[in-house]
N, C-alpha and C positions, 0 to 999 in steps of 0.2 A: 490499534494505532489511530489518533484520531486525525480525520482526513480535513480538519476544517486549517491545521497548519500546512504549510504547503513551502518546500525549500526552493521553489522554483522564485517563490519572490525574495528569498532570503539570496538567494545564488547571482539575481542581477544588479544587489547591489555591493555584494561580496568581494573581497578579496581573500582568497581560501592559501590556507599556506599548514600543511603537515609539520609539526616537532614533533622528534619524538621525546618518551618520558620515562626517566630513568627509574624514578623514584618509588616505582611501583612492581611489584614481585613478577604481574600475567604483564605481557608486551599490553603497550597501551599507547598511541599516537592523543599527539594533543592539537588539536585542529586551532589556529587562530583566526577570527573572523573581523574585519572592519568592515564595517556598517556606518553607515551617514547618520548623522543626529536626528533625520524623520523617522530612520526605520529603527534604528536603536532603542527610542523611545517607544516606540511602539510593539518592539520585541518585548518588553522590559512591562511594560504595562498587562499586554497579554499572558508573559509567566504571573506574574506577580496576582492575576485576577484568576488566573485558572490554579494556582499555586504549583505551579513548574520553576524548579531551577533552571536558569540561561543555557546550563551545560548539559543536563538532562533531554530537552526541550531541543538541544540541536544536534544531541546522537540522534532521538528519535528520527528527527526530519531526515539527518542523513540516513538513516537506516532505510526510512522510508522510500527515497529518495534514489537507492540502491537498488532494493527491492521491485519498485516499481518500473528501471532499468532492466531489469534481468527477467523480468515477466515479458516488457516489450519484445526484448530477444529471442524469449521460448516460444511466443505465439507468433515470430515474424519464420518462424520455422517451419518450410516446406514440407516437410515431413509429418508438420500436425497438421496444415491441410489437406495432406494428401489423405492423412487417418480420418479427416474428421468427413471427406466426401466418400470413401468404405465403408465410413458407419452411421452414416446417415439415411439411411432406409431402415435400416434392422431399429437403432433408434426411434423414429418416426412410429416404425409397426409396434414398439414396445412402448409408445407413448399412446397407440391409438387402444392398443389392451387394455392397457392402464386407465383410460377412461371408460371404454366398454364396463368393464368390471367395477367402477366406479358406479355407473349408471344406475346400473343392475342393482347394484347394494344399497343406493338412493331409492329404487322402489320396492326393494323387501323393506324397508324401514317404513314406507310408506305406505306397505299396506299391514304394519301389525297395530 
């Protein structure tokens, strides 16, 4: 997904509104978007130079958009810090091997 689109600017000038749409066999909602004639244009200019269609270009963002929603949620979860201070030694020690043996193999190479 590329990160340089961002729905956060797209969403404050937005008015978001779900239809849905018959005409299609898999369920499919059809999102309508109004946009000011700054940002329109400039939506419009950005597909049109990257060769995105308008409708393409704003699933992604919403997808993104979701996506990057439900990660804030997984990592605001107590229970991953509570795993990630349990494994935070045994890690550290398997990072410190992990360069040990790195070292080590930096000066067998360096002495053939």
């Amino acid at each position: 997904m590329d990160s340089e689109y961002d729905l956060n600017s797209l969403v404050g000038h937005a008015t978001i509104q779900l239809l849905p749409n018959h005409n299609r066999s898999t369920p499919v909602n059809m999102l309508q978007l109004k946009l000011d004639d700054e940002l329109s244009a400039a939506f419009a200019q950005v597909c049109a130079k990257k060769g995105h269609d308008k409708e393409s270009l704003a699933t992604q963002l919403v997808r993104q958009y979701v996506n990057r929603e439900e990660l804030k949620q997984a990592l605001a979860n107590p229970n991953l810090s509570k795993l990630y201070q349990e494994l935070q030694e045994e890690d550290q020690a398997l990072a410190n091997q992990g360069m040990l043996e790195y070292s080590q193999l930096l000066r067998e190479v360096d002495l053939l």
